[in-house]
C-alpha positions in Angstrom: 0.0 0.0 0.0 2.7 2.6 0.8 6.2 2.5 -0.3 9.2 3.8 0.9 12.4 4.8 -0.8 15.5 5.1 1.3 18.1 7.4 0.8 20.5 4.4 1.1 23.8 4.7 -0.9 22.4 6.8 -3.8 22.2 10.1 -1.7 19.6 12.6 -1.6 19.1 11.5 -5.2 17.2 8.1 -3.5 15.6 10.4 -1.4 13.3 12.1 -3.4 15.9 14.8 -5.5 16.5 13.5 -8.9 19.8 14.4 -10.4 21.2 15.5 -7.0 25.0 14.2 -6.7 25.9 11.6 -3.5 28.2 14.0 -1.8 25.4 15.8 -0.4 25.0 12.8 2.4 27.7 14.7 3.9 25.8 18.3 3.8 22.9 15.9 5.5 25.0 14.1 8.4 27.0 17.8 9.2 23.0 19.1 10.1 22.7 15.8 12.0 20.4 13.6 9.8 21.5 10.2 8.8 20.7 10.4 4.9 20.7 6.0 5.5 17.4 6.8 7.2 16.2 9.5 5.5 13.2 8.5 3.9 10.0 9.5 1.1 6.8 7.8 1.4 6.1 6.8 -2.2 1.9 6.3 -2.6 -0.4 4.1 -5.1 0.8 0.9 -7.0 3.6 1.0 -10.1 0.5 -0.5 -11.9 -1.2 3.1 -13.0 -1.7 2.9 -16.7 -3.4 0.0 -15.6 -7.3 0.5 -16.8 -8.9 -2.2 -14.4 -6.8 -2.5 -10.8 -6.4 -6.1 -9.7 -7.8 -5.5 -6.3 -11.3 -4.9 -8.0 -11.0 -7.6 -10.5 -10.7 -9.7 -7.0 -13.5 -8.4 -5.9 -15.8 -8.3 -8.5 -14.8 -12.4 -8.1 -15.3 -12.3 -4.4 -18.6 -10.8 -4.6 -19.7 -12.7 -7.7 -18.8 -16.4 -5.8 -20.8 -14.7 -3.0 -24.0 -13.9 -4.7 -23.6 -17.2 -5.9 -23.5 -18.9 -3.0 -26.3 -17.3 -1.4 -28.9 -18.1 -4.5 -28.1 -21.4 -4.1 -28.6 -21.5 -0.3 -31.7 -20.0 -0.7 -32.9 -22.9 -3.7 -31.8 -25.5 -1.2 -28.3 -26.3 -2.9 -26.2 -25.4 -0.1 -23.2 -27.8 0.3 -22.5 -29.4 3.7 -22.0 -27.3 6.9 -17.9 -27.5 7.1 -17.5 -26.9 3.7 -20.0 -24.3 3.8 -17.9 -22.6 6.4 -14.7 -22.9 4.6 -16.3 -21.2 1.4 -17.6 -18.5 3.9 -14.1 -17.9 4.9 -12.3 -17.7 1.6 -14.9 -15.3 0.0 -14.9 -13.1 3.2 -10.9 -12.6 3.1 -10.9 -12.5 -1.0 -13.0 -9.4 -0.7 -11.9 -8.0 2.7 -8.6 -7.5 1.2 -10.1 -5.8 -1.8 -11.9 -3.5 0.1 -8.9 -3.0 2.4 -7.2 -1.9 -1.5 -10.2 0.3 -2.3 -9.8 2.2 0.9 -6.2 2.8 0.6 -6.7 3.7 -2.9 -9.4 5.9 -2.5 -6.8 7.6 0.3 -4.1 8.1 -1.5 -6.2 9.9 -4.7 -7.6 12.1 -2.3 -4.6 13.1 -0.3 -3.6 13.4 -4.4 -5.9 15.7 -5.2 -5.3 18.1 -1.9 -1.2 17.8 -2.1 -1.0 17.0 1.8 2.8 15.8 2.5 3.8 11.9 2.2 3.8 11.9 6.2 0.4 12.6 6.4 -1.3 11.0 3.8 0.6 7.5 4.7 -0.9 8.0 8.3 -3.8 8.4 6.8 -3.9 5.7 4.1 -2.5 3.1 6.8 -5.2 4.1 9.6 -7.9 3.4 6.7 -6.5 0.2 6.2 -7.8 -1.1 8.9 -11.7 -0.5 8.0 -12.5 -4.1 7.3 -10.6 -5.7 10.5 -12.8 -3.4 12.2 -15.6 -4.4 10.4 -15.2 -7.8 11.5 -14.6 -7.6 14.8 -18.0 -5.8 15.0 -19.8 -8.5 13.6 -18.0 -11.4 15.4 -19.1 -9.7 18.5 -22.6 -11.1 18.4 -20.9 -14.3 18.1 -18.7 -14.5 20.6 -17.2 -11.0 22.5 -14.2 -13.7 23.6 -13.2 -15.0 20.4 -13.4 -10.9 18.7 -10.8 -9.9 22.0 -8.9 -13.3 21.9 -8.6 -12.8 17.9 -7.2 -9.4 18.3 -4.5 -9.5 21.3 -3.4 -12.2 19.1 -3.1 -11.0 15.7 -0.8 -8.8 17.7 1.6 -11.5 18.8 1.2 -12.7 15.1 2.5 -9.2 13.9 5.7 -8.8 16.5 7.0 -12.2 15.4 6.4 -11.7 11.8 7.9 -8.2 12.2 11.2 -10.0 14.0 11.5 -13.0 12.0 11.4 -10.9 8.9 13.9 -7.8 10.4 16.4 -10.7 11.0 16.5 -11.9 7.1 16.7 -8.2 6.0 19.7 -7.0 4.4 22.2 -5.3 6.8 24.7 -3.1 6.4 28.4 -3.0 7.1 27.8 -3.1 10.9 25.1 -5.0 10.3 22.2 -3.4 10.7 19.2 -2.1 8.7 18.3 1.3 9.8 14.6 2.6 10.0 13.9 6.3 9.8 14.7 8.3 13.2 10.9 9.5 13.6 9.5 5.6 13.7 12.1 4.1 16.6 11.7 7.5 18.7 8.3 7.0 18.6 8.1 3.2 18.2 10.4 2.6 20.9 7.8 4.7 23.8 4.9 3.3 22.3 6.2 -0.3 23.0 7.3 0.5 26.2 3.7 2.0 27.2 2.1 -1.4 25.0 4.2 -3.4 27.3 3.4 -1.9 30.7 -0.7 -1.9 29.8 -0.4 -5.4 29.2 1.6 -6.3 32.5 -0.8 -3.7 34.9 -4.4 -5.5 33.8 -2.8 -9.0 33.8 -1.4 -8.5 36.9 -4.8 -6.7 38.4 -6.9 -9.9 36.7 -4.7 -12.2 38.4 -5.2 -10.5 41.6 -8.5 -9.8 41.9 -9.3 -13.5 40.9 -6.6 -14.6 43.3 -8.4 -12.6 46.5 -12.4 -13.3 47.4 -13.3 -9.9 46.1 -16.6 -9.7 44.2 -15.5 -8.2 40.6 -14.2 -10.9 38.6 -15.3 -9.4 35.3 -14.9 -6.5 32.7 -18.3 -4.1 33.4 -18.9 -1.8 30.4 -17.4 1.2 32.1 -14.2 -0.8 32.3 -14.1 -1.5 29.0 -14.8 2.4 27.8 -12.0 3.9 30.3 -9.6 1.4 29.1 -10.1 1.8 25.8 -10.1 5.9 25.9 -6.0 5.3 27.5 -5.4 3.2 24.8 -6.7 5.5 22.2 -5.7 8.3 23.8 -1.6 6.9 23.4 -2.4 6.3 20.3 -3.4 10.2 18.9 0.0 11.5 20.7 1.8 8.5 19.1 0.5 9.6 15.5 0.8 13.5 16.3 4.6 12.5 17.5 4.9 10.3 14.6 3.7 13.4 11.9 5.2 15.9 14.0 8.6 14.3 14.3 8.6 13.8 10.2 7.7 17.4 9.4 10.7 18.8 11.5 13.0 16.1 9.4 11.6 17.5 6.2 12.0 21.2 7.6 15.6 20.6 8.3 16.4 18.6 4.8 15.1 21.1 2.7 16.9 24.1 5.4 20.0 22.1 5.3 20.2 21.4 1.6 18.8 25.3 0.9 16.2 23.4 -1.7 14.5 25.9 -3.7 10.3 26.0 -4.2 11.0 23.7 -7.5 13.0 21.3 -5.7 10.2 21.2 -3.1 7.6 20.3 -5.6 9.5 17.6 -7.5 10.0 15.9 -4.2 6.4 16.0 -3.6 5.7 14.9 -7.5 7.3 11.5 -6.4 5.4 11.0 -4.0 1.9 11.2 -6.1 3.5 9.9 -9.7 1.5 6.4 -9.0 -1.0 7.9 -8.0 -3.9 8.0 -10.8 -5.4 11.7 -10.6 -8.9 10.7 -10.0 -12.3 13.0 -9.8 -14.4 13.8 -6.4 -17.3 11.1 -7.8 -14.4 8.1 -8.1 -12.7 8.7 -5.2 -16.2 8.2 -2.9 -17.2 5.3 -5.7 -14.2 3.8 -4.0 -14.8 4.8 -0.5 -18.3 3.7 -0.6 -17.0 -0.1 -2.5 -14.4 -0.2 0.0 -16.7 0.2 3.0 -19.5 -2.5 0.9 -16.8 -4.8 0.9 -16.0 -4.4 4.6 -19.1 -5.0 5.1 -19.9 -8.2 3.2 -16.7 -9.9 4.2 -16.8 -8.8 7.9 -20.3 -10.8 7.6 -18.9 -14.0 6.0 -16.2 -14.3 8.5 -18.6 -13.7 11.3 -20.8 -16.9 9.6 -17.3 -18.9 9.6 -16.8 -18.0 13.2 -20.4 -18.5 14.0 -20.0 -22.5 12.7 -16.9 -23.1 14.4 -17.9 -22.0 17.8 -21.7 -22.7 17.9 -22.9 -25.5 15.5 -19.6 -27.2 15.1 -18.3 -26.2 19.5 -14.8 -26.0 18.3 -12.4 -24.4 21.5 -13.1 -20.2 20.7 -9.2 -20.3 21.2 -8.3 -22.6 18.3 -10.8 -20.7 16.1 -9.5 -17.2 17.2 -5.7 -18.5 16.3 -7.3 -20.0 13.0 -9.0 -16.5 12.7 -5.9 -14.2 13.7 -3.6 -16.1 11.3 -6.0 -15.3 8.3 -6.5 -12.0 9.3 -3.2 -11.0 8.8 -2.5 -12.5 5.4 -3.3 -9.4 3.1 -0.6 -7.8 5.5 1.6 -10.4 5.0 1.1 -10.6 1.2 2.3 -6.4 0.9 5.1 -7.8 2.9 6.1 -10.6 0.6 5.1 -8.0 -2.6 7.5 -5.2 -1.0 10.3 -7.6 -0.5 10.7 -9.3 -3.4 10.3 -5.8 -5.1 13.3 -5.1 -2.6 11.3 -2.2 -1.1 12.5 -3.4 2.3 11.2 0.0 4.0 7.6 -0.1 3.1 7.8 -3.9 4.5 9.4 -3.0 8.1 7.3 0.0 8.3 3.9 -1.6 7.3 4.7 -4.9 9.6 5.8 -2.2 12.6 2.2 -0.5 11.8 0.4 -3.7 12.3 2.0 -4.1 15.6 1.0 -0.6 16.9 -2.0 0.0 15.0 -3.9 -3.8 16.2 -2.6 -2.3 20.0 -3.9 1.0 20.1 -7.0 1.2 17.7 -8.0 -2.2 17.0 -7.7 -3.2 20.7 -9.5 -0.1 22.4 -11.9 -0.4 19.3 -12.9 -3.9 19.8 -13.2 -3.5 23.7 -15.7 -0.7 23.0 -17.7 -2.2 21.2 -18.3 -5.0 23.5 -19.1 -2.1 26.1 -21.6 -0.9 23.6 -23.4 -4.3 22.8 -22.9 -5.5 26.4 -24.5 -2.2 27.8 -27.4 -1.6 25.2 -27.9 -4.4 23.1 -27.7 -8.1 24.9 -26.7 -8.0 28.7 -28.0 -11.7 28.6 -25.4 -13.1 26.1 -23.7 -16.1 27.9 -19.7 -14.6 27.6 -20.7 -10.9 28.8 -19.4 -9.6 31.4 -16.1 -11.0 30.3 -14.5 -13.0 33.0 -11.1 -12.1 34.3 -9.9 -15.7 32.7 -6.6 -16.8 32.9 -6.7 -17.4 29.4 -7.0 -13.6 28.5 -4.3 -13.0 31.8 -1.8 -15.1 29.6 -2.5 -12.8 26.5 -2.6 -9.7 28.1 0.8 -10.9 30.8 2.8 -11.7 27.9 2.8 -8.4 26.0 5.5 -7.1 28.2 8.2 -9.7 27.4 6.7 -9.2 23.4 6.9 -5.5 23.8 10.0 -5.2 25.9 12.0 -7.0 23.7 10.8 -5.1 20.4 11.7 -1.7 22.2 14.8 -2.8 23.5 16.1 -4.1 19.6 14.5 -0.6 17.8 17.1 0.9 21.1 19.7 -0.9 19.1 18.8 0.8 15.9 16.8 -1.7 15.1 19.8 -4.7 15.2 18.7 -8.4 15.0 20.1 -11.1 15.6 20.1 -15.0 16.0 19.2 -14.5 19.8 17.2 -12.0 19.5 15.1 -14.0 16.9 15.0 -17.4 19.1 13.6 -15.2 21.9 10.7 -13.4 20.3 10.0 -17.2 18.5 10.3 -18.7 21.6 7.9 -16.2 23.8 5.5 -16.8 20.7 5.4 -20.6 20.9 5.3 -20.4 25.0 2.0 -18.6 24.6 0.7 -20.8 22.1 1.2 -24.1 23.9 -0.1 -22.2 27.5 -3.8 -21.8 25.7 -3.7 -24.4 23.4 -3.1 -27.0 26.5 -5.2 -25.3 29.0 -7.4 -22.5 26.6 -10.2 -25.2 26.8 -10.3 -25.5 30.9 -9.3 -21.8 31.6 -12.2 -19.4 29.8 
């Protein structure tokens, strides 16, 4: 979705100043910028004379199998209840990630058509992004509130180790290391550290309540809303940090460098060149598909969900690790596409983002909409008020180690190594075994 072109060996040239000779690196490091992390968020696809995108031949697919399937249900002609499920599944993510596209797309022509600055319009596009997981957390709700927070504390545990594991194959340089830009680890690193120490305070205060013969032993709605308004509440200084802290680096490059209004422009040309200049009328067609999409996917993963745990009583912890895996996959896909296309920044960045994002918006997100339904809609439902399990103690305990260890290697500009790697793996598979031994006996 975004790309990201390093300044790397080619100087300012690779970072967004065609023509411009390499010795300026050392006009860059003399003002104190590393030009090796110096960065220029690149928007849309390479794929712009393209008349059709992929993503909507994809959906047009997704939503065709879908309309099929539900004109045969309705003549009787619905295959058997697993398989059923399955084909839910599949059609649901096949469009989810299309509309996840359309979003992003519709985005980036906007942020286009206004000329906002790379920083901003690749906040933007990435917080849009995550429409449909949203989406689908709201419908799984009804389903099961346990299985929607269980799915998304671990589709962050999914996202660190995909994000080490991935950091540790990445090319290094000569001291063997692979530099992100400055404004991401500043801000990265205390956002981890504050992910990390909301994890350990309500694990340990579930633990102990449970442990003592007090009477709450449960998340009440009000709970739910206060902890979700911290969350979110990190989350807007983290992204006003985050834009903030880029602006001043462009402020000094183009001080330092005494760039001149032309210079200024083509850098910001770069940015939009894959960027198809689109009308008012296409860009909401796109918002509105995007959203459509969400919608009808979010639904057919709710039905998949809705098999598993109710018709079929599968354990709501292997169906949320089933869930979390395939909820990352059109993440993981951009990661493959960006590697192989050796954009290596727009991979670290995006997998980073899905760590942060999934912690402080889809988290806060999904807890308050299980305030919402538990308070207005069905106090009766069988999982609400949600117990203080040790199941969801594990999850929410074993953020800090996850957390603490991300922060401490983005400390180390962002260094790592076999050791490093064996212990985010192994953190991973000690919280896997933990539920999947006793996830059944502890909810």
């Amino acid at each position: 979705m975004i790309r990201k072109k390093t300044a790397g060996n080619h100087g300012v040239a690779g970072a967004g100043l065609p023509g411009a000779s390499p010795h300026l690196d050392d006009t860059l490091r003399r003002i104190g910028i590393d030009p090796e992390r110096l960065s220029v968020l690149k928007l849309g696809h390479r794929t712009r004379d393209v008349t059709v995108p992929p993503w909507l031949k994809r959906m047009a697919l997704g939503l065709l199998v879908w309309l099929v399937t539900l004109l045969a249900a309705r003549a009787g002609l619905a295959p058997p209840e697993v398989w059923a499920a399955g084909l839910a599944l599949l059609i649901g993510l096949v469009i989810l990630q299309s509309a996840c596209e359309a979003l992003v797309s519709a985005t980036e022509r906007l942020a286009a058509r206004f000329r906002w600055n790379h920083y901003v319009a690749g906040t933007l596009a990435e917080i849009f992004s995550t429409t449909p997981e949203l989406v689908v957390i709201a419908f799984l709700i009804p389903v099961s509130p346990l299985a929607a927070l269980i799915i998304t504390i671990i589709t962050i545990y999914n996202n660190a180790l995909v994000f080490s594991l991935y950091s540790f194959f990445l090319p290094k340089d000569q001291h063997g290391k692979f530099l992100m830009p400055t404004p991401i680890t500043e801000a990265g690193t205390q956002v981890l550290v504050g992910g990390a120490a909301m994890g350990l305070i309500l694990g340990l205060t579930m633990l102990a309540l449970n442990s003592t013969e007090q009477e709450k032993t449960s998340f009440h709605a009000l709970d739910l809303v206060f902890i979700s308004f911290v969350l979110l509440a990190i989350f807007v200084v983290y992204l006003y940090k985050l834009v903030t802290s880029y602006a001043a680096e462009e402020a000094e490059v183009r001080e330092g460098l005494s760039m001149s209004e032309v210079d200024i422009e083509q850098r910001l040309e770069l940015v939009y060149e894959d960027v198809r200049t689109s009308s008012f009328s296409t860009i909401v067609g796109f918002f509105l598909l995007g959203i459509l999409g969400a919608f009808i996917g979010g639904h057919q993963v709710s039905s998949f969900a809705e098999t598993m745990i109710r018709d079929l009583e599968i354990n709501p912890i292997l169906t949320a690790f089933v869930l979390a895996v395939f909820a990352g996959m059109s993440e993981y896909v951009i990661l493959w596409q960006s590697h192989r296309k050796r954009e290596y920044g727009i991979a670290l960045a995006n997998a980073f983002g899905g760590i942060t994002q999934v912690m402080f918006m889809v988290l806060p997100f999904t807890l308050l909409s299980i305030a919402f339904y538990q308070h207005f809609i069905n106090r009766q439902h069988p999982e609400l008020p949600l117990e203080f399990s040790l199941a969801i103690s594990f999850l929410l305990l074993f953020l800090f180690p996850t957390f603490y260890t991300l922060s401490a290697l983005l400390e180390e500009d962002h260094t790592m190594g076999i050791l490093d790697t064996v212990i985010m793996t192994g953190i991973f598979l000690f919280l896997i075994v933990l539920l999947a031994t006793y996830g059944g006996t502890v909810l």
